[in-house]
TORGUNU-368230 format. One line per field, with one value per residue (C-alpha): residue number from 1; x, y, z. Coordinates in steps of 0.02 Angstrom, whole numbers, plus 50000, padded with zeros to 5 digits. Layout:
N
i	[NUM_...]
east	[X_...]
north	[Y_...]
up	[Z_...]
//
This chain:
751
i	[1_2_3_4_5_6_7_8_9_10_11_12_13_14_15_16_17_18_19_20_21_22_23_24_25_26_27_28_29_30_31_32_33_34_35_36_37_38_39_40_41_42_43_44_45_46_47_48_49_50_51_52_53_54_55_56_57_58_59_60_61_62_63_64_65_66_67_68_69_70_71_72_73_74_75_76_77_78_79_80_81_82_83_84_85_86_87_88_89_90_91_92_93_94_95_96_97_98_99_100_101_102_103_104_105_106_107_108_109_110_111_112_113_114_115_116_117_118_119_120_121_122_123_124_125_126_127_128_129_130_131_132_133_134_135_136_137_138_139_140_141_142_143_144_145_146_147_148_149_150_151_152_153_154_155_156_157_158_159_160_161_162_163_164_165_166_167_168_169_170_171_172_173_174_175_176_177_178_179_180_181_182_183_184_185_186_187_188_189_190_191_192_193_194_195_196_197_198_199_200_201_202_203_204_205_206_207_208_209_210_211_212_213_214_215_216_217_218_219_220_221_222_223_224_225_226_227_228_229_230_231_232_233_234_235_236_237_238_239_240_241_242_243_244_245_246_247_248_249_250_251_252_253_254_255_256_257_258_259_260_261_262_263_264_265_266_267_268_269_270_271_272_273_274_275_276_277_278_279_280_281_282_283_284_285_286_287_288_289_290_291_292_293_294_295_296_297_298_299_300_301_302_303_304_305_306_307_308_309_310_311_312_313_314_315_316_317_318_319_320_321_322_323_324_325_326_327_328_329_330_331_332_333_334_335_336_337_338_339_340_341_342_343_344_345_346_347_348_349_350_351_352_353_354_355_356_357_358_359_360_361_362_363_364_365_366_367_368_369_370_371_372_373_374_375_376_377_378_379_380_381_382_383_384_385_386_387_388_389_390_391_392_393_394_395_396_397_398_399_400_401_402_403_404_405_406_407_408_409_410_411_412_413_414_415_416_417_418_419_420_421_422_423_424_425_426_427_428_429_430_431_432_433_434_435_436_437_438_439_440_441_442_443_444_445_446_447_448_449_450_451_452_453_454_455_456_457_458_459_460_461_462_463_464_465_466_467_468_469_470_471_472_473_474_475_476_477_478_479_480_481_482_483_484_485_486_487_488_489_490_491_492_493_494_495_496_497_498_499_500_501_502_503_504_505_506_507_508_509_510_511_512_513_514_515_516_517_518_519_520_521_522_523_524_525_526_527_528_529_530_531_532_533_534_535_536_537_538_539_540_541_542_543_544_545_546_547_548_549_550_551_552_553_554_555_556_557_558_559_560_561_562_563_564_565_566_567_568_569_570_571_572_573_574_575_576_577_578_579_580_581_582_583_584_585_586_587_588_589_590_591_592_593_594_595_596_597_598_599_600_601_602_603_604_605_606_607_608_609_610_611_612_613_614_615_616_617_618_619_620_621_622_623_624_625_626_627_628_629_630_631_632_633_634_635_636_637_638_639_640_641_642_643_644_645_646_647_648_649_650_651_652_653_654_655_656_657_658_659_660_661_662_663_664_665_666_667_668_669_670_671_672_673_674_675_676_677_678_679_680_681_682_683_684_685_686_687_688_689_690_691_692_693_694_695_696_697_698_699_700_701_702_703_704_705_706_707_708_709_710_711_712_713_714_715_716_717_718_719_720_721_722_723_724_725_726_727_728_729_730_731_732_733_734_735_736_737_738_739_740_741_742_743_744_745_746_747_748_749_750_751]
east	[48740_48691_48780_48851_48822_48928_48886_48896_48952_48859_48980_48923_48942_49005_49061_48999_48880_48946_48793_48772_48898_48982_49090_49017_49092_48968_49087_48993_49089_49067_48549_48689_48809_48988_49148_49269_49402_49601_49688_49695_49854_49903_49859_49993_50036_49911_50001_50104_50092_50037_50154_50170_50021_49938_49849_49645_49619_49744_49674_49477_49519_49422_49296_49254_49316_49391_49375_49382_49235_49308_49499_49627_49798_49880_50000_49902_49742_49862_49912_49738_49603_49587_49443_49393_49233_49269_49145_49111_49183_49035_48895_48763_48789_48987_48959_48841_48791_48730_48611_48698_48884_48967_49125_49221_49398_49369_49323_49438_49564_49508_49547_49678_49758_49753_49754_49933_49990_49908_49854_49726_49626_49432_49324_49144_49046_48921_48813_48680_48511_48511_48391_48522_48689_48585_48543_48357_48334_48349_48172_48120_48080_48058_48110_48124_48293_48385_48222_48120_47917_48017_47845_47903_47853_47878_47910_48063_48125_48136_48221_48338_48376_48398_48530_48618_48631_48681_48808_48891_48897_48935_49110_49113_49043_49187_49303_49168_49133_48998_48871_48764_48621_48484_48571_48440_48292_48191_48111_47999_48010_47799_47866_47650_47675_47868_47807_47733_47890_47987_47868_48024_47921_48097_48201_48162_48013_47918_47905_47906_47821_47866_47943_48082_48200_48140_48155_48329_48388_48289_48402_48574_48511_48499_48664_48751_48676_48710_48894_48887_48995_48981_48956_48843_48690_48705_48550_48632_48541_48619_48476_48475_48512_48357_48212_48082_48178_48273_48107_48032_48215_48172_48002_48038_48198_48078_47935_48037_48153_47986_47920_48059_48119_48181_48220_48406_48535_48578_48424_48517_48383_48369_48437_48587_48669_48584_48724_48720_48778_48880_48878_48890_48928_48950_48757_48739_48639_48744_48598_48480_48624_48640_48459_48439_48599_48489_48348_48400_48492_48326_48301_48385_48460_48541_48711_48741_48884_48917_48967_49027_49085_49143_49104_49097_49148_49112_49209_49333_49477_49487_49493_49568_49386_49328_49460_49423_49252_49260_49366_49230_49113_49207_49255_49065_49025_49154_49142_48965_49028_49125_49013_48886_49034_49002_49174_49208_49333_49145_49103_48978_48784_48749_48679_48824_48782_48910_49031_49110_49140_49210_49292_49245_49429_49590_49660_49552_49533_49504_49372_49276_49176_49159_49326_49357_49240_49403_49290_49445_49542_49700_49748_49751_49955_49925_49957_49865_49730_49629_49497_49606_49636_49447_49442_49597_49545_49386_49381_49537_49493_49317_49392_49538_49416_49239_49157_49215_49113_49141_49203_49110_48980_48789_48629_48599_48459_48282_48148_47976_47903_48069_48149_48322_48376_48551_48614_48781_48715_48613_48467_48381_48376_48449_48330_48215_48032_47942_47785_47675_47514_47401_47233_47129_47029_47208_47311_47208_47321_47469_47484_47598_47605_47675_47550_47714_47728_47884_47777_47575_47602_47494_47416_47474_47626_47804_47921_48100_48187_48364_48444_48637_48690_48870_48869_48950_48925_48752_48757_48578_48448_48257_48136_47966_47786_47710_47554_47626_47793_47858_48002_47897_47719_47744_47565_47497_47533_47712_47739_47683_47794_47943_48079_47996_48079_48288_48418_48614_48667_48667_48500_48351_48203_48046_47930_47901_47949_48125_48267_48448_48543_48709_48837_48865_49019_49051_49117_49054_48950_48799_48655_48505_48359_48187_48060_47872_47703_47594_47417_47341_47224_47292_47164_47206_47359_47406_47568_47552_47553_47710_47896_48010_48202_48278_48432_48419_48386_48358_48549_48569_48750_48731_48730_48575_48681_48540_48385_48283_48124_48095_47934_47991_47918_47931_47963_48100_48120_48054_48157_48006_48109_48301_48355_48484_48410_48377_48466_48549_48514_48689_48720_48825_49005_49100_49071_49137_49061_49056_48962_49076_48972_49100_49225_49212_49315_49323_49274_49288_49279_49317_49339_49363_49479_49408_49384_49310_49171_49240_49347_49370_49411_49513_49643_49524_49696_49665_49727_49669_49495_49443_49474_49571_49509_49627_49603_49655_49548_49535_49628_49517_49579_49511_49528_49532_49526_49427_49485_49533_49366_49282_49399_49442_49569_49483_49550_49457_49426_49376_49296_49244_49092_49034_48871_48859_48891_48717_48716_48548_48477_48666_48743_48910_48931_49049_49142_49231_49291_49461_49576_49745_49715_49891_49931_49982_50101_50151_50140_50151_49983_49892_49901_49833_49699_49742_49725_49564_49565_49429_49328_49410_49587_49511_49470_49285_49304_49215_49029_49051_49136_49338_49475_49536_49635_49634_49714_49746_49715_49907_49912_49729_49772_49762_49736_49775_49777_49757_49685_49680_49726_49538_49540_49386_49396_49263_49250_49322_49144_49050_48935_49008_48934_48954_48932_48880_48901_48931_49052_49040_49168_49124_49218_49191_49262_49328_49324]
north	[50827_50657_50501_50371_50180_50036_49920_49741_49605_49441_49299_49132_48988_48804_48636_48504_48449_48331_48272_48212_48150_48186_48303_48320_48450_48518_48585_48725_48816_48940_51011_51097_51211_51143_51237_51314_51209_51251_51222_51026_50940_50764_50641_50579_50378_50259_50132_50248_50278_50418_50533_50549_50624_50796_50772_50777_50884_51025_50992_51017_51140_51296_51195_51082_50986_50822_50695_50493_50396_50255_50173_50162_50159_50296_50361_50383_50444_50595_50625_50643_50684_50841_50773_50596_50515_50357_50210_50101_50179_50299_50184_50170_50001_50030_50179_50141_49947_49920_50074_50204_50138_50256_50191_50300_50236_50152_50308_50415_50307_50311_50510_50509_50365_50514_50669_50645_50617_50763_50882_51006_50839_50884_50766_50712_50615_50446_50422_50469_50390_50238_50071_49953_49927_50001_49894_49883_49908_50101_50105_49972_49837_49682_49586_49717_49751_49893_49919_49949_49886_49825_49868_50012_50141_50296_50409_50279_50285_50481_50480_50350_50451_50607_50537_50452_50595_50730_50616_50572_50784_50829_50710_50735_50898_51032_50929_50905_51004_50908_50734_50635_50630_50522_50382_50286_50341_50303_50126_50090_50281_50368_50526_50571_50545_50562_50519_50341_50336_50296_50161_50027_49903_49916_50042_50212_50201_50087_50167_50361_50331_50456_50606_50504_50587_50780_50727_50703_50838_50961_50876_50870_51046_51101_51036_51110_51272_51300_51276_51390_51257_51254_51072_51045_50926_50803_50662_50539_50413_50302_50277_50474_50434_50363_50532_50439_50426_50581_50675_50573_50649_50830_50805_50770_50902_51038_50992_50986_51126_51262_51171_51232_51388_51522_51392_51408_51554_51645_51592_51409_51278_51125_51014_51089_50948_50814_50687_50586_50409_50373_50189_50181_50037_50078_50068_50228_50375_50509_50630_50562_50607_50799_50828_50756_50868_51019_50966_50973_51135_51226_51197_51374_51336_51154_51089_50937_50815_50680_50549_50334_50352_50220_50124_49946_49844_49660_49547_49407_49488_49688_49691_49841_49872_49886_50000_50115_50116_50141_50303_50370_50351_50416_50589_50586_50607_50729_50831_50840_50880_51021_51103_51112_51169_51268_51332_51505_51402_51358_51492_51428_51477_51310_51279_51289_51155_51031_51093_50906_50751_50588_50424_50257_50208_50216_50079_49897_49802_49590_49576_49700_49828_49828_49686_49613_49732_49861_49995_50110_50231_50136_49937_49832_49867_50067_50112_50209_50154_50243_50314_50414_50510_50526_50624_50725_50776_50742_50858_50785_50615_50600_50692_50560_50390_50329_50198_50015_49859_49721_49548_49378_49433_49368_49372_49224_49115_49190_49080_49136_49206_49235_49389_49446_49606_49664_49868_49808_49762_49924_49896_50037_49885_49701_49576_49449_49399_49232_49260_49112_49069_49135_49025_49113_48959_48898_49011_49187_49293_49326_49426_49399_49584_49482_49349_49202_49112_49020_48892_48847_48792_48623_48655_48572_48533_48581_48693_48721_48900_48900_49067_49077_49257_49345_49500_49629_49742_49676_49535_49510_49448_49425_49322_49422_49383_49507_49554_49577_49585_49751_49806_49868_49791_49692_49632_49669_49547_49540_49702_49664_49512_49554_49559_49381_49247_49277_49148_49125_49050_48871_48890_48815_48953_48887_49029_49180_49324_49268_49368_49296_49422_49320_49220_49315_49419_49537_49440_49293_49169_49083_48960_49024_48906_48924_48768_48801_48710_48826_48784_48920_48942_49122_49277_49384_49528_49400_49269_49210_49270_49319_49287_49405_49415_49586_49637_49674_49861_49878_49846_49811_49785_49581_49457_49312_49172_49049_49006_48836_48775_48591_48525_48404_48236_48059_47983_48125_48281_48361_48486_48620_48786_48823_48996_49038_48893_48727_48630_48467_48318_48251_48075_47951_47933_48068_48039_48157_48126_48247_48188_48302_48368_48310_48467_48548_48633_48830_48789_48831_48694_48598_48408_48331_48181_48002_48013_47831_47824_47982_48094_48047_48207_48111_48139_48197_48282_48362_48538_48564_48666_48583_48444_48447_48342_48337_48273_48335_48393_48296_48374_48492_48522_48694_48675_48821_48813_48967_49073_49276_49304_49193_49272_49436_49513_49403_49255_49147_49111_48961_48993_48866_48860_48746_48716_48709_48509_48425_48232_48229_48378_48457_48565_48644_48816_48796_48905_48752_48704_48803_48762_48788_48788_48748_48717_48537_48596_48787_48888_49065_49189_49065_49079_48996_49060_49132_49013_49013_48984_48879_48992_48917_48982_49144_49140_49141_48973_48934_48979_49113_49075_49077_49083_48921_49011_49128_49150_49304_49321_49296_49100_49044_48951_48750_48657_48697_48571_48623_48550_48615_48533_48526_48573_48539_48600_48587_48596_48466_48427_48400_48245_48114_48036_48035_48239_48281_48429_48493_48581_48700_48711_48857_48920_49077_49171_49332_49487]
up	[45667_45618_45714_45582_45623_45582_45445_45547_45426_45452_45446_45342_45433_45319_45330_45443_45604_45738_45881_46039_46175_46366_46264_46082_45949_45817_45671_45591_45441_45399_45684_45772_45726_45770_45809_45730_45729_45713_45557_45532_45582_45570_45707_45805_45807_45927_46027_46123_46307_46404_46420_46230_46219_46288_46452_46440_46557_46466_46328_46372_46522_46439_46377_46541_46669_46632_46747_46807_46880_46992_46986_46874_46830_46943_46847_46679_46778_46884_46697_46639_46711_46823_46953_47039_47089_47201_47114_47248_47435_47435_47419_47570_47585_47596_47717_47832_47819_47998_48055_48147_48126_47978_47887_47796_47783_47613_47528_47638_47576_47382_47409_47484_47353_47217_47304_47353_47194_47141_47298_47145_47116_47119_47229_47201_47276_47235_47293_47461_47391_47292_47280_47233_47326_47488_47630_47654_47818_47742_47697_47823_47732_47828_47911_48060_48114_48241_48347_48159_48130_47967_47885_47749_47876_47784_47958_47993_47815_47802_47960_47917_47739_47820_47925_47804_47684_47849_47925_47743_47695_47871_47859_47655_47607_47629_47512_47367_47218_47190_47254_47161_47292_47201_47071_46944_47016_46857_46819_46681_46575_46559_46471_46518_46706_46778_46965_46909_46813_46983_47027_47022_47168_47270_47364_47441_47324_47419_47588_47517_47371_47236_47319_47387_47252_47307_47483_47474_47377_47510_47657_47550_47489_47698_47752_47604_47620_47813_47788_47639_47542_47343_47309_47161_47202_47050_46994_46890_46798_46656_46483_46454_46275_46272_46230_46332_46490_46448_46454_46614_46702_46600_46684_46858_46880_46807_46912_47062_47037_47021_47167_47279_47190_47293_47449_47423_47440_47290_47161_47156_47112_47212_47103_46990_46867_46769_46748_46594_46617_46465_46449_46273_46132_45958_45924_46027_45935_45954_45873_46024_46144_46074_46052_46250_46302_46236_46319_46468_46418_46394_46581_46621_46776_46791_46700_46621_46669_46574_46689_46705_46507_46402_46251_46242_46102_46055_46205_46123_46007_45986_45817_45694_45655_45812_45880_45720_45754_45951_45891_45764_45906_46028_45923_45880_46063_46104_45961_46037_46220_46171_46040_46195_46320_46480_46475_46336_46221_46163_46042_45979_45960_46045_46216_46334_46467_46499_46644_46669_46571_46669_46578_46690_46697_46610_46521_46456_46598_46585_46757_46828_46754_46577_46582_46412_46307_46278_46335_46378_46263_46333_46303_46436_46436_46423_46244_46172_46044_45930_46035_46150_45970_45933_46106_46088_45918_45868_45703_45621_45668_45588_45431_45425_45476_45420_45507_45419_45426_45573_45533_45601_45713_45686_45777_45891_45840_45883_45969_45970_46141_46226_46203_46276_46282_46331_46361_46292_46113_46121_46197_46313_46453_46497_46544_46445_46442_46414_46363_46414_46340_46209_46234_46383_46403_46476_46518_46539_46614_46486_46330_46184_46071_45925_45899_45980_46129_46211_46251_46317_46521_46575_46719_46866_46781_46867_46757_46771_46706_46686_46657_46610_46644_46637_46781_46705_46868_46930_47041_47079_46975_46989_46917_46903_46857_46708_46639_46484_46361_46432_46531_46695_46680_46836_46902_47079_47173_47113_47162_47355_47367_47262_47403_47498_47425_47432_47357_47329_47153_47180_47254_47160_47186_47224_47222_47088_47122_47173_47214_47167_47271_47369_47299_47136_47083_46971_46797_46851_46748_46829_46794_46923_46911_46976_46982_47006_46977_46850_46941_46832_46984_47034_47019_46874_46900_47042_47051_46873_46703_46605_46648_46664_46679_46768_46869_47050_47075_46910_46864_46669_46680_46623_46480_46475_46370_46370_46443_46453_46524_46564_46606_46765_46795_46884_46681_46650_46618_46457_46392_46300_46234_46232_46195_46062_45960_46001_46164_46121_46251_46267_46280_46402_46421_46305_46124_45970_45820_45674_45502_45346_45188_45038_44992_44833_44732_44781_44948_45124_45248_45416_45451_45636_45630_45683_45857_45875_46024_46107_46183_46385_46508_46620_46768_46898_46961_47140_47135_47313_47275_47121_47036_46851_46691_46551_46349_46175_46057_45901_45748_45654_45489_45384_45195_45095_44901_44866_44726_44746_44674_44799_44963_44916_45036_45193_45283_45396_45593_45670_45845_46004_46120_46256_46320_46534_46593_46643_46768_46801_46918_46942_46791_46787_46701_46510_46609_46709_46526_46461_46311_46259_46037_45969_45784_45727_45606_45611_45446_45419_45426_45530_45714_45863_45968_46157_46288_46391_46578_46653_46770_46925_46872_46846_46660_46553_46530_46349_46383_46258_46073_46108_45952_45908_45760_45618_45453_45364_45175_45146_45254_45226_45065_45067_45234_45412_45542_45738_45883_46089_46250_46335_46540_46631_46832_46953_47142_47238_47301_47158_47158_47061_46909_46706_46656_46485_46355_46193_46105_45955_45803_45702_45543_45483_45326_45372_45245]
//
């Protein structure tokens, strides 16, 4: 079967530039066989809540289990889904933070939350082993702590896994059908060479080297097997659509498994389920997903559960496009699932290795995991969209839809020698590299592969890196030294020292490697900056070479926004590279300027209104933790005089962005910024944009492009006029002094 992609529309951007100021607006214009399926019927009506539709777990109960990874909505998940896997209650740094002092209320709790609504519930479990979300006094990494040499001393690290995983089954175990013992155990994918293929330079890893992963399966494997309980011992790793890392986990379960066969009761190997993290976005291969499911398939011995699913779409507006193609995606996958179904409504010829699938929630959620990217075959007010059809019937929705190209969209601007790579756009990891240097009389110890460089260091010259990052789910980030543009080529000396150097958020690192790993929640937005001197005196594979950007136990579950370097002096600092595009130095006080190419006829374009030397955020109202700013936008008018020829059935979206607030040394995330867009004078088929919340009252805040308004095809016709009611909040102890950004207009024409 081969997976269809969407066609992504690239929108034009028109009209006119505005520069410089406290607050300046740039206006910017714009191979398997498949089932046999029963006798097509028409799809019901989306929109509708739960109960009007047949429950998953009814429906897919002969094929495989149907089940929920972490919380949701009660009543539509007791509806649903026939098992539960807590997300977060299970975790080793939930369960046993301090060594030797076991919590399990939280996850008792979880249970218990769902089991009483529905007393057949299934219970798994995640997870025993883990590198992130683990405290790491596990595998005794310094500093000491609870009478440990705190020297990765692989006799105290054993011992302190063993105990972890016996005391969590021993409490656990008789209530689980299955565990995931080991969770992302793979770093940087060697389909040649699966043990080098753990090498991540953190966790278990670094104190048992290699065999960490086998080593716990062998003690979950004993205290499962002397209770005679059937709870299936699970590795879960999220990627496995990629083939290499898919083969790396073929690899290592094969490897192990023969090494231990015959150690268990009944011919069971030592490890029984692969389970596929589905994290998926609508750039997901579906063909790279079935041809990995049957991979694993030709194991023999082990299942497959597909595990954490969703599928993200672009954050801002869900769109009518979007939700169709979340839904072709989504009946792609399942059609998938259940032509490869452990369960005998599978008839087919096909592998049958999946025994579970799990959704990662129930309805859209705004914060938290996945919040704002509609992930979720429900809407954030539990109707029903079009994906929770694609999964119910997958036949009769693919033969009904075809994928439909995306409005707006566009690639942010590329600068050579930094490049930034995000999971959520498709991408096999999240993460960027700067690639320094490309004259080894200079520089000698970094490689560019494409011939670019962000930019050629002085040395003795002090640097600063800013990095503006969304956490989508990982709240730690780490700035890394590599030998060259890849996703693991971390050099020596890196390696030895990545866990020395610790900071909180609003911490300015001073050494690399630097760990980012306190004062960061999940959804939140964050400018972590590091400032070194680049000596170039460091021995080669040492501290020096390459930068790179990666998530804290190897988390890819975050958004880089921007990144700059500044070369820092006693003159001023020199701003050097600015990624998307070029940074704009803003200005004193808060000027608006915009300079407006002359309209012609047929035309689609934006004008700002005369807003003299600037627009003032004023009020400094005290709101008790922060402090309020208040203005009004100028009026932004959008002329439209293009003919039916020119605009076919599209309309036209104009769209806001902020960049962070800079006085001096201290900036302030766009985030602080909301608006409230409001139309001057009302007119049918154009509508304002949502209001944004400023960060501090719990919204995004405009660091990423917000809806000003839209027109359809039917209301875009002559000129609109709207403007928005600016709120800038920041902390009530924020230095004083003049603060400076810039904020983005941008019209698009929508098709």
């Amino acid at each position: 079967m081969t997976g269809s992609r969407p066609r992504h529309t690239t929108a034009r951007r028109l009209a006119a530039t505005g520069l410089a100021g406290l607050l300046t607006l740039t206006a910017l214009g714009a191979g398997h066989q498949v089932a046999v399926a029963a006798p097509a019927t028409e799809l019901p009506a989306s929109g509708q809540t739960f109960e009007h539709y047949p429950p998953l777990k009814e429906v897919y109960e002969d094929y495989f289990s149907f089940g929920i990874f972490g919380a949701g909505e009660i009543d539509g998940l007791v509806h649903n889904y026939a098992s539960y896997t807590p997300g977060n209650e299970m975790k080793p740094e939930n369960v046993q933070r301090d060594k030797g002092v076991f919590t399990f209320e939280p996850a008792e709790a979880a249970f218990a939350r769902y089991a009483e609504r529905n007393p057949e519930l299934l219970l798994s479990g995640h997870t025993l082993a883990w590198h992130s979300q683990t405290p790491t006094w596990m595998w005794d990494a310094p500093p000491a702590r609870f009478g440990q040499p705190g020297t990765l001393d692989p006799d105290v690290a054993l011992d302190n896994l063993n105990t972890h995983v016996e005391q969590v089954l021993e409490h656990f175990g008789s209530r689980l059908v299955a565990v995931d013992v080991v969770n992302e155990a793979v770093g940087t994918a060697n389909p040649d060479d699966w043990r080098a293929s753990l090498a991540k330079g953190e966790g278990w890893y670094q104190a048992l080297g290699a065999d960490w992963v086998e080593l716990a399966f062998r003690k979950a494997a004993e205290v499962v097997d002397a209770h005679g309980w059937d709870v299936k011992l699970v590795y879960n790793d999220f990627g496995l659509d990629s083939p290499a890392k898919a083969r790396v986990v073929y690899e290592m379960v094969r490897s192990i498994n023969e090494a231990n066969a015959g150690s268990r009761p009944g011919g069971k190997p030592l490890i029984e389920v692969i389970g596929m993290q589905g994290h998926y976005n609508l750039t997901t291969d579906v063909t790279a997903v079935e041809e990995n499911i049957r991979l694993f398939a030709s194991l023999g011995d082990v299942e497959v559960h597909v595990t954490e699913m969703d599928i993200a779409l672009p954050p801002g507006e869900l769109t009518p496009e979007a939700e169709n193609n979340q839904g072709m995606k989504y009946a792609e996958l399942f059609r998938i699932y259940r032509d490869h179904a452990a369960g005998p409504a599978n008839t087919t010829s096909n592998p049958h290795v999946v025994s579970t699938v799990k959704l990662a929630g129930v309805r859209d959620v705004r914060t938290g995991w996945k919040g704002g990217e509609f992930a979720m075959p429900y809407d954030y007010d539990g109707k029903a969209k079009l994906a929770l059809l694609g999964i119910l019937y997958p036949e009769e929705f693919l033969a009904a839809h075809e994928y439909v190209d995306l409005p707006g969209g566009g690639d942010r601007a590329p600068v050579p020698g930094i490049h930034v790579y995000d999971t959520s756009s498709g991408d096999s990891w999240s993460g960027a590299n700067i690639v320094l240097g490309d004259d080894a009389s200079v520089w000698p110890w970094s490689t560019t592969d494409d011939g670019e460089v962000a930019f050629r260091p002085e040395a003795g010259a002090t640097y600063r890196f800013t990095v503006t990052y969304l956490a989508t789910g990982t709240t730690a980030i780490r700035v890394r030294w590599l030998t060259d543009n890849t996703n693991g080529g971390y050099t020596t000396a890196d390696g030895a020292r990545v866990n020395d150097h610790p900071y909180a958020a609003d911490e300015v690192a001073t050494h690399i490697p630097a760990y980012f790993n306190s004062g960061m929640v999940n959804m939140g937005r964050y400018d972590l900056v590091t400032e070194i001197t680049l000596d170039g005196s460091q021995p080669a594979d040492g501290l020096i070479g390459n930068i790179g950007i990666r998530g804290g136990g190897g988390g890819n579950a975050f958004t880089i926004s921007a990144i700059t370097v500044e070369k820092v002096s006693a003159a001023g600092d020199e701003l050097v590279v600015s990624w998307p595009g070029e940074a704009v130095e803003p200005g004193t006080g808060i000027p608006l300027r915009a300079t407006v190419e002359e309209p012609q006829a047929g035309a689609l374009t934006l004008t700002v209104a005369d807003h003299g030397d600037g627009v003032e955020l004023a009020g400094g109202q005290n709101l008790g933790d922060r402090l309020r700013y208040t203005a009004d936008l100028p009026e932004i008018t959008v002329t439209d005089s293009r003919t039916q020829a020119q605009a076919g059935d599209g309309g036209w979206a104009v769209t806001g962005r902020s960049s962070r607030f800079v006085n001096g040394a201290t900036r302030i995330g766009a985030d602080h910024l909301g608006w409230t867009p409001a139309l001057v004078q009302p007119r049918p088929g154009v509508a304002p944009g949502a209001p944004v919340q400023a960060t501090l009252s719990g919204g995004p805040g405009l660091a990423s492009p917000a809806s000003l308004a839209t027109a359809t095809s039917a209301g875009r016709f002559g000129q609109a006029t709207m403007t928005a009611g600016l709120s800038w909040e920041v902390p009530v102890d924020t230095p004083p002094g003049d603060y400076a950004a810039d904020l983005t207009v941008s019209l698009f024409p929508v098709d």
